[in-house]
PDB file of N, CA, C and O in Angstrom:
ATOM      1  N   UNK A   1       0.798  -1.190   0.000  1.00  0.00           N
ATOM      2  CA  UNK A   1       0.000   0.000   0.000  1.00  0.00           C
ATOM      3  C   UNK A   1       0.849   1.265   0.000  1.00  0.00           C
ATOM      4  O   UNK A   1       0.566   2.102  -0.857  1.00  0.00           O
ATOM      5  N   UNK A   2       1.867   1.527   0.856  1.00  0.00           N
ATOM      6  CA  UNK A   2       2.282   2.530   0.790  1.00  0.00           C
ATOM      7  C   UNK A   2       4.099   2.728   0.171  1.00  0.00           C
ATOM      8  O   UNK A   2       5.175   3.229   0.496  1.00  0.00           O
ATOM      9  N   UNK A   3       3.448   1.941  -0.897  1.00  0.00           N
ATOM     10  CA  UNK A   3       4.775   1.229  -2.112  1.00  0.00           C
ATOM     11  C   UNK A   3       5.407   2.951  -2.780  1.00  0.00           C
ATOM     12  O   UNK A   3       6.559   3.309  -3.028  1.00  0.00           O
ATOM     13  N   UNK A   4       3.921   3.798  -2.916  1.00  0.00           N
ATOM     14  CA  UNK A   4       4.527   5.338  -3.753  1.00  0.00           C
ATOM     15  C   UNK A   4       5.230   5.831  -2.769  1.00  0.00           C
ATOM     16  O   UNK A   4       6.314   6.239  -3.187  1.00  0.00           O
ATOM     17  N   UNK A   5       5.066   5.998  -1.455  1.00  0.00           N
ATOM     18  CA  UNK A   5       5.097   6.721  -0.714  1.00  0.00           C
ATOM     19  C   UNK A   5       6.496   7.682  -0.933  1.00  0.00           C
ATOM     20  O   UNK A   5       6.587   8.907  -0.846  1.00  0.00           O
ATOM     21  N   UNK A   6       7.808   6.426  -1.327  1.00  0.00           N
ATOM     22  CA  UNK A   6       8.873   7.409  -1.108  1.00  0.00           C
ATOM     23  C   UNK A   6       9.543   7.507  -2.505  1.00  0.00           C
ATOM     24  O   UNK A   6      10.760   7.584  -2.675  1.00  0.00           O
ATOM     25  N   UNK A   7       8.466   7.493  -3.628  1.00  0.00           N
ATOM     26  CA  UNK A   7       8.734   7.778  -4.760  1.00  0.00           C
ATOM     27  C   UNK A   7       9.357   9.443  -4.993  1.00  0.00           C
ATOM     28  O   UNK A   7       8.454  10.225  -4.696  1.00  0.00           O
ATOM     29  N   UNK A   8      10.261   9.971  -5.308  1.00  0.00           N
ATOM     30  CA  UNK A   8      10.325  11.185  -5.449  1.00  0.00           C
ATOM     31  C   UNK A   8       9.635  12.092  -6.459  1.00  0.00           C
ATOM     32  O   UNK A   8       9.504  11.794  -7.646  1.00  0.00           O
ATOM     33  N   UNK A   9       9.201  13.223  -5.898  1.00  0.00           N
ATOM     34  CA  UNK A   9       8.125  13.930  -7.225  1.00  0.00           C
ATOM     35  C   UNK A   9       8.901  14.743  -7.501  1.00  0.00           C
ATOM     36  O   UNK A   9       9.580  15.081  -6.532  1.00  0.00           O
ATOM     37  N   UNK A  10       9.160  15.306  -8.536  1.00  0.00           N
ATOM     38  CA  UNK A  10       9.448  16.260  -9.329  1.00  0.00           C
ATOM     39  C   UNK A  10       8.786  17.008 -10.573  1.00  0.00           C
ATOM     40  O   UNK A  10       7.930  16.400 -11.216  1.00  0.00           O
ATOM     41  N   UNK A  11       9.130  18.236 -10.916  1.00  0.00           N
ATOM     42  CA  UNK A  11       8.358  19.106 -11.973  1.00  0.00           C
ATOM     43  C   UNK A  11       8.834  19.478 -13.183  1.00  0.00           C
ATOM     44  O   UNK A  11       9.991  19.808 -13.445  1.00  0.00           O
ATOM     45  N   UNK A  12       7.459  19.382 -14.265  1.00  0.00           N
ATOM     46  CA  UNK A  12       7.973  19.453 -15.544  1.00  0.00           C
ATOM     47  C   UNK A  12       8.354  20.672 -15.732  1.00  0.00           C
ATOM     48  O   UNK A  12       7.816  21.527 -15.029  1.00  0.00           O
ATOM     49  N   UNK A  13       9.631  21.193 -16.968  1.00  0.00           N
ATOM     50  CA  UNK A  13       9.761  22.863 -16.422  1.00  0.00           C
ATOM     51  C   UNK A  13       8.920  23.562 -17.518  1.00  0.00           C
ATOM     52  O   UNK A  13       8.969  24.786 -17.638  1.00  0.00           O
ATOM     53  N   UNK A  14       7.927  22.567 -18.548  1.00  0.00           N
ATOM     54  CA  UNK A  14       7.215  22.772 -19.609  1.00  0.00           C
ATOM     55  C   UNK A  14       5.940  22.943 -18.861  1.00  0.00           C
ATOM     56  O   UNK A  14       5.701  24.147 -18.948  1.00  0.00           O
ATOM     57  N   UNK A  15       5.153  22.469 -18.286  1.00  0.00           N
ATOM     58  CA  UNK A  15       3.549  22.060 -17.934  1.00  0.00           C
ATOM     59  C   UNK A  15       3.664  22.180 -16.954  1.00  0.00           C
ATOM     60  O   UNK A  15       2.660  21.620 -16.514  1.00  0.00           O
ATOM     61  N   UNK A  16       4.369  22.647 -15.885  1.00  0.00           N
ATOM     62  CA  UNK A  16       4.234  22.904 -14.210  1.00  0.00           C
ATOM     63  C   UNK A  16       3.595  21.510 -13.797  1.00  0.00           C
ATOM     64  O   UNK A  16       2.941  21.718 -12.775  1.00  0.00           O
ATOM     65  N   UNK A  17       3.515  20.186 -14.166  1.00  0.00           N
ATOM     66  CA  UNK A  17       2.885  19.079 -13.439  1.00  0.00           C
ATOM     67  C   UNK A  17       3.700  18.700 -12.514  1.00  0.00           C
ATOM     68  O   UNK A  17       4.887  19.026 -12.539  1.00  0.00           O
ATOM     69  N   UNK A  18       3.222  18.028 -11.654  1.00  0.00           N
ATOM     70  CA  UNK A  18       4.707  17.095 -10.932  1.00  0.00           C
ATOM     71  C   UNK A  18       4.152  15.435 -11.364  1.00  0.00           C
ATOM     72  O   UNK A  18       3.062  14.885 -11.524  1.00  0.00           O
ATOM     73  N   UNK A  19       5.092  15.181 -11.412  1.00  0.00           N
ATOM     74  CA  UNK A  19       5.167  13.597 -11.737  1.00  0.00           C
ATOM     75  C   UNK A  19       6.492  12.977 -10.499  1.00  0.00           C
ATOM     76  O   UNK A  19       7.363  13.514  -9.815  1.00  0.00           O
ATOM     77  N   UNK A  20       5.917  11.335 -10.772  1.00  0.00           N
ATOM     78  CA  UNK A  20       7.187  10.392 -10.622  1.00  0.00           C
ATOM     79  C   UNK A  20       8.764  11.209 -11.121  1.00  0.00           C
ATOM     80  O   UNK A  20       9.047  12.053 -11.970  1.00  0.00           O
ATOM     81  N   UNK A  21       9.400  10.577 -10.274  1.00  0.00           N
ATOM     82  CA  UNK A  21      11.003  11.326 -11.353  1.00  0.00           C
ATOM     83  C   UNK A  21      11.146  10.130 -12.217  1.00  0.00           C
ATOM     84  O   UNK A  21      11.584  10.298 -13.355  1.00  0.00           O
ATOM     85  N   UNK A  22      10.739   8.610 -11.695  1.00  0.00           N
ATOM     86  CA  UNK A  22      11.654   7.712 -13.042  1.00  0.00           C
ATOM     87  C   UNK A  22      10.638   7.820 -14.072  1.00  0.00           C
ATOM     88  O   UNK A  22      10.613   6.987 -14.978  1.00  0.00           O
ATOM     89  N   UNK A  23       9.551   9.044 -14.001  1.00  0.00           N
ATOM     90  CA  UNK A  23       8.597   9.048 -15.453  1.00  0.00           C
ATOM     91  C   UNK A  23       8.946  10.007 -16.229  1.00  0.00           C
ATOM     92  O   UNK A  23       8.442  10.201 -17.335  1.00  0.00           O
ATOM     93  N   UNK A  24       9.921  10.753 -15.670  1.00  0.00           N
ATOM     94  CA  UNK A  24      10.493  11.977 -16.524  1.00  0.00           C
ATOM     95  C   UNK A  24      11.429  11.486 -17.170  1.00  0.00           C
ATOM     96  O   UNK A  24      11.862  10.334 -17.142  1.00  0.00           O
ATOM     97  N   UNK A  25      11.961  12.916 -18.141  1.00  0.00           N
ATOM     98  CA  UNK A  25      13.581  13.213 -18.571  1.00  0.00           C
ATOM     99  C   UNK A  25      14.213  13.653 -18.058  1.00  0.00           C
ATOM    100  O   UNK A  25      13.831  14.655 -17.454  1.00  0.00           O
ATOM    101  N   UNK A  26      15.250  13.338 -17.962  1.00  0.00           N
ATOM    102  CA  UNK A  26      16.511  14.243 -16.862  1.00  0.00           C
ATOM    103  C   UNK A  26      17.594  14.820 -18.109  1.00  0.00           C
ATOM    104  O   UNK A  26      18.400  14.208 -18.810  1.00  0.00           O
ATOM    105  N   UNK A  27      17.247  16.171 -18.046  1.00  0.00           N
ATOM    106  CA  UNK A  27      18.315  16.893 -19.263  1.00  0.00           C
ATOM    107  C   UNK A  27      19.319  17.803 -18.640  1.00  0.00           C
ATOM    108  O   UNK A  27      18.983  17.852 -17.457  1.00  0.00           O
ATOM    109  N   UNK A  28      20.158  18.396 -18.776  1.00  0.00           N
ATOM    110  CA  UNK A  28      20.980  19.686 -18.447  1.00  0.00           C
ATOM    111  C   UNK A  28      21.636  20.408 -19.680  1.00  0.00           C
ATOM    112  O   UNK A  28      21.868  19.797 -20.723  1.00  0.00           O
ATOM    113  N   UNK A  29      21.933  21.790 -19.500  1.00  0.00           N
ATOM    114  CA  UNK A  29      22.385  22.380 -20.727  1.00  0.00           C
ATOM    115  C   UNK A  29      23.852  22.661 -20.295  1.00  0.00           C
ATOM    116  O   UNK A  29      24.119  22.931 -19.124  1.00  0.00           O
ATOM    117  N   UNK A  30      24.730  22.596 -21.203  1.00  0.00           N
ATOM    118  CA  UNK A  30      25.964  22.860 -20.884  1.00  0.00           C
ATOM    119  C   UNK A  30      26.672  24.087 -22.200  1.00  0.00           C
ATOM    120  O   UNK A  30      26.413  23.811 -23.372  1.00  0.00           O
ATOM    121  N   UNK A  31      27.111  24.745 -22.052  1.00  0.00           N
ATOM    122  CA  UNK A  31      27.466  25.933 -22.493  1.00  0.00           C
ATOM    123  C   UNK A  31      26.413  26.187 -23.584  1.00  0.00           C
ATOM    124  O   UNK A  31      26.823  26.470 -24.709  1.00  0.00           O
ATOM    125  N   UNK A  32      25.010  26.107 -23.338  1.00  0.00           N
ATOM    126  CA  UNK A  32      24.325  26.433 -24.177  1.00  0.00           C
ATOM    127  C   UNK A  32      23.721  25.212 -25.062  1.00  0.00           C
ATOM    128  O   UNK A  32      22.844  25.276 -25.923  1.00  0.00           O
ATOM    129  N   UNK A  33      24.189  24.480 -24.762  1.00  0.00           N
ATOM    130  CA  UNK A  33      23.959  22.901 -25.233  1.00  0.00           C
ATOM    131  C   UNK A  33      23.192  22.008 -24.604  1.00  0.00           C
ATOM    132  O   UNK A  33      23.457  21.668 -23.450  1.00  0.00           O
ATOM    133  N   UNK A  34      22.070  21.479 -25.328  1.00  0.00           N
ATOM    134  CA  UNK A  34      21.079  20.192 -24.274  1.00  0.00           C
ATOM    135  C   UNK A  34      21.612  19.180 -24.142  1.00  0.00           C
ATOM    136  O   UNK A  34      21.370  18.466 -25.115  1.00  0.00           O
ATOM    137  N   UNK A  35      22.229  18.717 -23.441  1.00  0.00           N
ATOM    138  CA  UNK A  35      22.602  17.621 -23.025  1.00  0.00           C
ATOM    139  C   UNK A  35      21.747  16.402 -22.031  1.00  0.00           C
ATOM    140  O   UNK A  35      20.882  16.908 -21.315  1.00  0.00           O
ATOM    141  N   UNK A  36      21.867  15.159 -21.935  1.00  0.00           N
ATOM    142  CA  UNK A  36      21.439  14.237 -20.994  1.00  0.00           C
ATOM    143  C   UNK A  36      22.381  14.444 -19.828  1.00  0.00           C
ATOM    144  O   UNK A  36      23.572  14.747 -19.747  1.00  0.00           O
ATOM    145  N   UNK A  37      21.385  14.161 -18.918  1.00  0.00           N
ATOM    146  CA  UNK A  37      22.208  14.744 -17.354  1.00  0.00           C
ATOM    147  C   UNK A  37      23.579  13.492 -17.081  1.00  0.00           C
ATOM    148  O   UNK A  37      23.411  12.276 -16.987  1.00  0.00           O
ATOM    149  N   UNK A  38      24.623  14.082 -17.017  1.00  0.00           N
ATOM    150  CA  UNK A  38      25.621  13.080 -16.406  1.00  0.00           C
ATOM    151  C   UNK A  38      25.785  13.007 -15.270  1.00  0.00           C
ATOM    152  O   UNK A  38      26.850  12.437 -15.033  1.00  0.00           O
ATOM    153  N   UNK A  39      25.233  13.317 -14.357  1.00  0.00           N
ATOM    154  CA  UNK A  39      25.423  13.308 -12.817  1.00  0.00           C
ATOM    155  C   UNK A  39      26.072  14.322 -12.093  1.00  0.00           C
ATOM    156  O   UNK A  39      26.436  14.084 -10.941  1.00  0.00           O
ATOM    157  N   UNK A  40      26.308  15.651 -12.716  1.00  0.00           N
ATOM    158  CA  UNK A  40      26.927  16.466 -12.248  1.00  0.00           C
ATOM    159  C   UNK A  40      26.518  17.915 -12.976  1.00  0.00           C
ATOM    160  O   UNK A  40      26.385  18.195 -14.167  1.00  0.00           O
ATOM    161  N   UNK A  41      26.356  18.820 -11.607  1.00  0.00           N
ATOM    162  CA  UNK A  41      25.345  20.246 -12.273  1.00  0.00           C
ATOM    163  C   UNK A  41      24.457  20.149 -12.262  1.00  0.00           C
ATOM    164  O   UNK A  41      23.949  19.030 -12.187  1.00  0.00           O
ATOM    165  N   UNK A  42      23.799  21.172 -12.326  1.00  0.00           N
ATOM    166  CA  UNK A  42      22.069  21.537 -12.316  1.00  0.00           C
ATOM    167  C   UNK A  42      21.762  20.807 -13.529  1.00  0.00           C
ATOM    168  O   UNK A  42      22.463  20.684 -14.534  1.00  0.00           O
ATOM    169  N   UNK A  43      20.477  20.288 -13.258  1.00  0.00           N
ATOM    170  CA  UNK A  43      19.419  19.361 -14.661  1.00  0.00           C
ATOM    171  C   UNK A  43      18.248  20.039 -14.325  1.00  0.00           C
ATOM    172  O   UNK A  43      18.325  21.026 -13.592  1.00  0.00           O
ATOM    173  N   UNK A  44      17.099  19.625 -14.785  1.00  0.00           N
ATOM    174  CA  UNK A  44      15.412  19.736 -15.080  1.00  0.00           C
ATOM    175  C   UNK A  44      15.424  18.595 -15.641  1.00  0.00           C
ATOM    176  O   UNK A  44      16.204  17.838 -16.220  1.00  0.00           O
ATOM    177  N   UNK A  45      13.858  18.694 -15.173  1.00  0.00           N
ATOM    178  CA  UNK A  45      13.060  17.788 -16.053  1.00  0.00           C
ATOM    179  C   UNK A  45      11.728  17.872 -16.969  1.00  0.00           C
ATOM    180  O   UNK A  45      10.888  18.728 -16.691  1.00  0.00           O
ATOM    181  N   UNK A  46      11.558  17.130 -17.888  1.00  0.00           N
ATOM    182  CA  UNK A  46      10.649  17.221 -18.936  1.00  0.00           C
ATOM    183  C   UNK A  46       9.575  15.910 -18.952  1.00  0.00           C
ATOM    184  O   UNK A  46      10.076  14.792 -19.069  1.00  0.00           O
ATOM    185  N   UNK A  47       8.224  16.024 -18.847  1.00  0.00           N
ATOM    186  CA  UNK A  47       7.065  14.952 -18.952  1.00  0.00           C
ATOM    187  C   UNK A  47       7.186  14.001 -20.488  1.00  0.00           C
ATOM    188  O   UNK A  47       7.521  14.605 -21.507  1.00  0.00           O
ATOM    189  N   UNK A  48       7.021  13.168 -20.520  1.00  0.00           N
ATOM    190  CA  UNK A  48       6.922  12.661 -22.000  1.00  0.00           C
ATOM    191  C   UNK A  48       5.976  13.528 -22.726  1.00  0.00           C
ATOM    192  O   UNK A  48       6.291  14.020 -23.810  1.00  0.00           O
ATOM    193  N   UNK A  49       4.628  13.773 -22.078  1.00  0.00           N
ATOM    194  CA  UNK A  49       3.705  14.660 -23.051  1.00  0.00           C
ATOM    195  C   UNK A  49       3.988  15.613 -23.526  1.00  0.00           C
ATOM    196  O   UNK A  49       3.455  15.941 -24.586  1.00  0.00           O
ATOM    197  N   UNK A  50       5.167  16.602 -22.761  1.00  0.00           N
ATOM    198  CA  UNK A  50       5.489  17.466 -23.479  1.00  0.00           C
ATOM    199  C   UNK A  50       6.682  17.481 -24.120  1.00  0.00           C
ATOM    200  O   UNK A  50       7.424  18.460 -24.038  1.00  0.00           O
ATOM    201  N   UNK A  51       6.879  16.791 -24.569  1.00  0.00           N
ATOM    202  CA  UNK A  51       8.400  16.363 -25.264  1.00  0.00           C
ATOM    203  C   UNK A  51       7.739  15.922 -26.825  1.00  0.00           C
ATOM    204  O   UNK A  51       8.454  15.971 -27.826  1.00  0.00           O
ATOM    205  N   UNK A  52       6.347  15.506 -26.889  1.00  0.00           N
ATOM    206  CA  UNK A  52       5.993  15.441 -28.086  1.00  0.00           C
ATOM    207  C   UNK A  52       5.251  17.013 -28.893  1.00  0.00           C
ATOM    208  O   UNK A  52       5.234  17.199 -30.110  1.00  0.00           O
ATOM    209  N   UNK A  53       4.817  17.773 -28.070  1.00  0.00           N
ATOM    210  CA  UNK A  53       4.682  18.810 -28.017  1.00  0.00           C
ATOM    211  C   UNK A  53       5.600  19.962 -28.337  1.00  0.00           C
ATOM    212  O   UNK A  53       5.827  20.795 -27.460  1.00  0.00           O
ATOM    213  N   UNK A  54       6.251  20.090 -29.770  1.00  0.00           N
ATOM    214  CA  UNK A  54       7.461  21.066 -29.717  1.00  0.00           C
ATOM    215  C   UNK A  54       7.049  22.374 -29.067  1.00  0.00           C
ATOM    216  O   UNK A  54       7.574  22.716 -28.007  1.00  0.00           O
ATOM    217  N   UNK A  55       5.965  23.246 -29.769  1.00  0.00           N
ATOM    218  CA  UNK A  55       5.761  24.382 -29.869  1.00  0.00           C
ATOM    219  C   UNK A  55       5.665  24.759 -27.894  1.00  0.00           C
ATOM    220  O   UNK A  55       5.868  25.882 -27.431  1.00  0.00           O
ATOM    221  N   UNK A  56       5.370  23.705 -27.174  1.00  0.00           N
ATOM    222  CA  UNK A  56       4.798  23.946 -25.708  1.00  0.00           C
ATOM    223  C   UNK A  56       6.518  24.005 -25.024  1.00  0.00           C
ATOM    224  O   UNK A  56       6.868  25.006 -24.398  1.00  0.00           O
ATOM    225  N   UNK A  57       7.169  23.209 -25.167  1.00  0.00           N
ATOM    226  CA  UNK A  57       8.331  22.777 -25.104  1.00  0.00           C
ATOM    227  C   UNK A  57       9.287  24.005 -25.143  1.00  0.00           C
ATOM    228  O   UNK A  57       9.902  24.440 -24.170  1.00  0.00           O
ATOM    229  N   UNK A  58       9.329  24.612 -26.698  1.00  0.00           N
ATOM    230  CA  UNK A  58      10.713  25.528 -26.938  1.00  0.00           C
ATOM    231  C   UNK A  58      10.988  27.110 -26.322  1.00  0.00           C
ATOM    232  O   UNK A  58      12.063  27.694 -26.457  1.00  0.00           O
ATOM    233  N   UNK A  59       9.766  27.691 -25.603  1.00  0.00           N
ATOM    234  CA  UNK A  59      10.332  28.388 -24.680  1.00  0.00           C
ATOM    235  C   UNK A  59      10.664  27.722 -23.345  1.00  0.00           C
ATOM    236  O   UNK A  59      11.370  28.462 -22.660  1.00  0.00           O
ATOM    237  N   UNK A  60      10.453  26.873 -22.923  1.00  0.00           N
ATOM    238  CA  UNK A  60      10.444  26.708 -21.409  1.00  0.00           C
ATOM    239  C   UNK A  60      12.067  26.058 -21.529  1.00  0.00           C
ATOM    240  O   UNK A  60      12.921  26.262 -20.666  1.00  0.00           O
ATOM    241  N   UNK A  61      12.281  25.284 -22.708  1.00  0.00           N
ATOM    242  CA  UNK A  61      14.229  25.057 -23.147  1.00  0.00           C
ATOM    243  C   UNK A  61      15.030  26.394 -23.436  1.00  0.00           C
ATOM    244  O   UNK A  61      16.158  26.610 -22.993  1.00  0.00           O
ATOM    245  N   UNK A  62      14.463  27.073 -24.061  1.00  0.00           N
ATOM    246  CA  UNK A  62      15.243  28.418 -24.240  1.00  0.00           C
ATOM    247  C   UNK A  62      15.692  29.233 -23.368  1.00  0.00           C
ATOM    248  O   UNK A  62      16.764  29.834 -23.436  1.00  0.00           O
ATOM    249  N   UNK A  63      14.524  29.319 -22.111  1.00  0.00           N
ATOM    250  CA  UNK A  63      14.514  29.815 -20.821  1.00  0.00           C
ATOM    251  C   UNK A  63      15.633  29.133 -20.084  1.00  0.00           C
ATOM    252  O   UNK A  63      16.433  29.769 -19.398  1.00  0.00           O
ATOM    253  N   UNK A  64      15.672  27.933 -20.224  1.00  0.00           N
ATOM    254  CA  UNK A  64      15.949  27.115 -19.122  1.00  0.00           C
ATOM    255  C   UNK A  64      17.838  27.131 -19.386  1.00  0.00           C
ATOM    256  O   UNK A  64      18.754  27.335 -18.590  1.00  0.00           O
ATOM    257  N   UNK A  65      17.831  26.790 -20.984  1.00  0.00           N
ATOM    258  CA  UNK A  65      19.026  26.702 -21.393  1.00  0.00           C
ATOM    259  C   UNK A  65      20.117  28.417 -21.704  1.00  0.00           C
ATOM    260  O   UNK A  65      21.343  28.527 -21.750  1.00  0.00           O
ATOM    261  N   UNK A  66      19.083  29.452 -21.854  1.00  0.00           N
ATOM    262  CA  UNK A  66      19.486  30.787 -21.912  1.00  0.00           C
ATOM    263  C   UNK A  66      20.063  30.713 -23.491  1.00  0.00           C
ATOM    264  O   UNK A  66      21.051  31.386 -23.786  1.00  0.00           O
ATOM    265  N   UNK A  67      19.620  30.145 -24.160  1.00  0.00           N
ATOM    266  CA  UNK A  67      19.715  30.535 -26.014  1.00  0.00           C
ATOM    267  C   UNK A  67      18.493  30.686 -26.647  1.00  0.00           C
ATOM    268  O   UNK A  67      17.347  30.297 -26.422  1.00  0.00           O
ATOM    269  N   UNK A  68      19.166  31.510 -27.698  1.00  0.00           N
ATOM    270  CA  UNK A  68      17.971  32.139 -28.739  1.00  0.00           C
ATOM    271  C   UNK A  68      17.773  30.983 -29.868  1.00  0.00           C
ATOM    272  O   UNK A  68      16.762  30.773 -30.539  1.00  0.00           O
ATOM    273  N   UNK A  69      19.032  30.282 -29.895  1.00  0.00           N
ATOM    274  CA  UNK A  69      18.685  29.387 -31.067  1.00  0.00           C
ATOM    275  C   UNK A  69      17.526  27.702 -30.930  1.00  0.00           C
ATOM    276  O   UNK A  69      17.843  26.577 -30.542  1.00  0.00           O
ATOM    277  N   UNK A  70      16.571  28.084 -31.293  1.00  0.00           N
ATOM    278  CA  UNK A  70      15.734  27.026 -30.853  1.00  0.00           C
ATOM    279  C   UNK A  70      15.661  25.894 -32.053  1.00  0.00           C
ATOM    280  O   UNK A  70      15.015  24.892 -31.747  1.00  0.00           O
ATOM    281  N   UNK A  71      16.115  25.912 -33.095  1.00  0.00           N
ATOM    282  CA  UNK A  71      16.490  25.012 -34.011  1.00  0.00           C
ATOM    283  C   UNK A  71      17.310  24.039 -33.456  1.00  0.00           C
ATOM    284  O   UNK A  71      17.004  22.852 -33.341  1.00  0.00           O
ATOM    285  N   UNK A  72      18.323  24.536 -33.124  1.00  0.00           N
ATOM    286  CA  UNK A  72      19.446  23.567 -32.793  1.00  0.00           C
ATOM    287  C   UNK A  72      18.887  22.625 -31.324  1.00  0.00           C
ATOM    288  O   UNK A  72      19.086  21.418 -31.186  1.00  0.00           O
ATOM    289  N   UNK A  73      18.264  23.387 -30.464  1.00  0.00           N
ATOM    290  CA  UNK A  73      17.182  22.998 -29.290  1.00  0.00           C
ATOM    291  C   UNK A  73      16.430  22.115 -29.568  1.00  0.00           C
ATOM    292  O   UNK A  73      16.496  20.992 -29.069  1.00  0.00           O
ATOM    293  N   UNK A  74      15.796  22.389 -30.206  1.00  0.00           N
ATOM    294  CA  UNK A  74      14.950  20.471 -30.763  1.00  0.00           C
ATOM    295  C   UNK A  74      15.234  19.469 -31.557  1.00  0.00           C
ATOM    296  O   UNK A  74      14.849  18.300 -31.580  1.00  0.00           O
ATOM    297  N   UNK A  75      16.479  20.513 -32.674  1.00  0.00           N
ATOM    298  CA  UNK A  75      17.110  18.847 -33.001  1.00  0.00           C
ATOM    299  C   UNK A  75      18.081  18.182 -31.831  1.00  0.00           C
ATOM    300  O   UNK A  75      18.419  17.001 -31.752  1.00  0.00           O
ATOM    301  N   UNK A  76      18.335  18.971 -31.192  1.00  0.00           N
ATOM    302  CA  UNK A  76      19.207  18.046 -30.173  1.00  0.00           C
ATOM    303  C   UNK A  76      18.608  17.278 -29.236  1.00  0.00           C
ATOM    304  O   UNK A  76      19.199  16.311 -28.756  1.00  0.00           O
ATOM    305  N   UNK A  77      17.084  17.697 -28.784  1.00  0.00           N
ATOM    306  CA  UNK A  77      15.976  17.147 -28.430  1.00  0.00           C
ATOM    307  C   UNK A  77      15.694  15.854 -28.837  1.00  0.00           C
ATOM    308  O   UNK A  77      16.053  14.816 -28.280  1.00  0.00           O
ATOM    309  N   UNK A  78      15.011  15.982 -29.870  1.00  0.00           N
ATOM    310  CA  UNK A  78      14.708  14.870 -31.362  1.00  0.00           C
ATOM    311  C   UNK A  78      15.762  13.751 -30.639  1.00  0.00           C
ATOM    312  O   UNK A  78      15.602  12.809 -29.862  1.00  0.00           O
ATOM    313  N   UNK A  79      17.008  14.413 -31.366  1.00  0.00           N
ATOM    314  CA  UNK A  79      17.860  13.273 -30.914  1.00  0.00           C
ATOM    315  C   UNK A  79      18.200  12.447 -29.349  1.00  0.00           C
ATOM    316  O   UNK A  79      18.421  11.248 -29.184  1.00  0.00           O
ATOM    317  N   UNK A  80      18.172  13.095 -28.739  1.00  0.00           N
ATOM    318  CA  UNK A  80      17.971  12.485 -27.000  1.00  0.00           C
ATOM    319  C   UNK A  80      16.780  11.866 -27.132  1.00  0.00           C
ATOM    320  O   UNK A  80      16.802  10.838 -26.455  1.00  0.00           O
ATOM    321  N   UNK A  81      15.491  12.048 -27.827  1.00  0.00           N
ATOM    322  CA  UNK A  81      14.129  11.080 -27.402  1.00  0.00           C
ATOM    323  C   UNK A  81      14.868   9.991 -27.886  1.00  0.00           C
ATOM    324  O   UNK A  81      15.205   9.044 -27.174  1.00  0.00           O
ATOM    325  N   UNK A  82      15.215  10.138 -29.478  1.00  0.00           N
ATOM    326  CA  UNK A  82      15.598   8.741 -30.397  1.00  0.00           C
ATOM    327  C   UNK A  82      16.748   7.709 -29.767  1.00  0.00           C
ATOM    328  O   UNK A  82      16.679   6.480 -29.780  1.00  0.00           O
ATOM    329  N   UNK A  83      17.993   8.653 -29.126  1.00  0.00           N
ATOM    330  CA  UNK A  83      18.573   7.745 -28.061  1.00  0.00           C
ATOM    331  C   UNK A  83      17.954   7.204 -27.229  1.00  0.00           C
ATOM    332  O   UNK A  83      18.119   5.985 -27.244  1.00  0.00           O
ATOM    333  N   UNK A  84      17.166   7.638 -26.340  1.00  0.00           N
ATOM    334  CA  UNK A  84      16.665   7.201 -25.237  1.00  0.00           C
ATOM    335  C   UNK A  84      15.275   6.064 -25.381  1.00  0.00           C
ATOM    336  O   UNK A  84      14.837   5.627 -24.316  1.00  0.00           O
ATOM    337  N   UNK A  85      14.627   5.620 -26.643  1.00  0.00           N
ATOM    338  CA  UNK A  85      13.697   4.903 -27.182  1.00  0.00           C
ATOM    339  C   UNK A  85      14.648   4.289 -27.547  1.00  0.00           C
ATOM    340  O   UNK A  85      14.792   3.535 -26.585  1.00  0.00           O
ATOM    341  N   UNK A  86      15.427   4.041 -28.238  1.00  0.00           N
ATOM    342  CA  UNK A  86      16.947   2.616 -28.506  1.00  0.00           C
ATOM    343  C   UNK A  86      17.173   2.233 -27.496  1.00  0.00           C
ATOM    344  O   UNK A  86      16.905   1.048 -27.294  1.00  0.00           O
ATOM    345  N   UNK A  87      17.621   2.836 -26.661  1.00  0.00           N
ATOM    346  CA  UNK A  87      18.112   1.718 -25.053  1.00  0.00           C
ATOM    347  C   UNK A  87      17.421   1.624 -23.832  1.00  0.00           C
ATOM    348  O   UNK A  87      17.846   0.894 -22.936  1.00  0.00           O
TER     349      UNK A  87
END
C-alpha cells in the first residue's frame, strides 16, 4: 500500500505538473547545449507529453538553457528522445 510513498516527485519545467522522477527526462544544458544529465550540475526535467509537443516545449528550453537558437534545441531534443527509445 504505501509502495509510492517514497517515490520522489518532481516538476515538468514545460507544464508545471509534478510527476514520478523515473517518469520523466533528466536533461541539463551545458554551455548552451542540451545535453542528458551526467550526474553532475544543475538538470530539469521534462514529462513525455510534453516532449511530443514542440511548440509547448521551446520556450520553457530556451529559458531554461538561456539561447535564442531554438532550431538547434529540438534537433538536439529529437535526438535524446531517439537515443533514449533505442536503449
Amino acid at each position: 500500500m504505501a509502495e509510492n510513498f517514497n517515490q520522489p516527485i518532481r516538476m515538468c519545467i514545460s507544464c508545471r505538473d509534478r510527476h514520478q522522477q523515473n517518469t520523466l527526462v533528466r536533461l541539463q544544458c551545458k554551455d548552451g547545449s542540451l545535453e542528458c544529465f551526467n550526474g553532475s550540475g544543475r538538470s530539469f526535467y521534462i514529462c513525455r507529453t510534453c516532449m511530443i509537443n514542440e511548440k509547448k516545449i521551446i520556450k520553457s528550453l530556451m529559458r531554461q538553457c538561456k539561447s535564442g537558437e531554438k532550431d538547434k534545441l529540438i534537433s538536439r531534443l529529437k535526438e535524446i528522445i531517439t537515443d533514449d527509445r533505442e536503449s
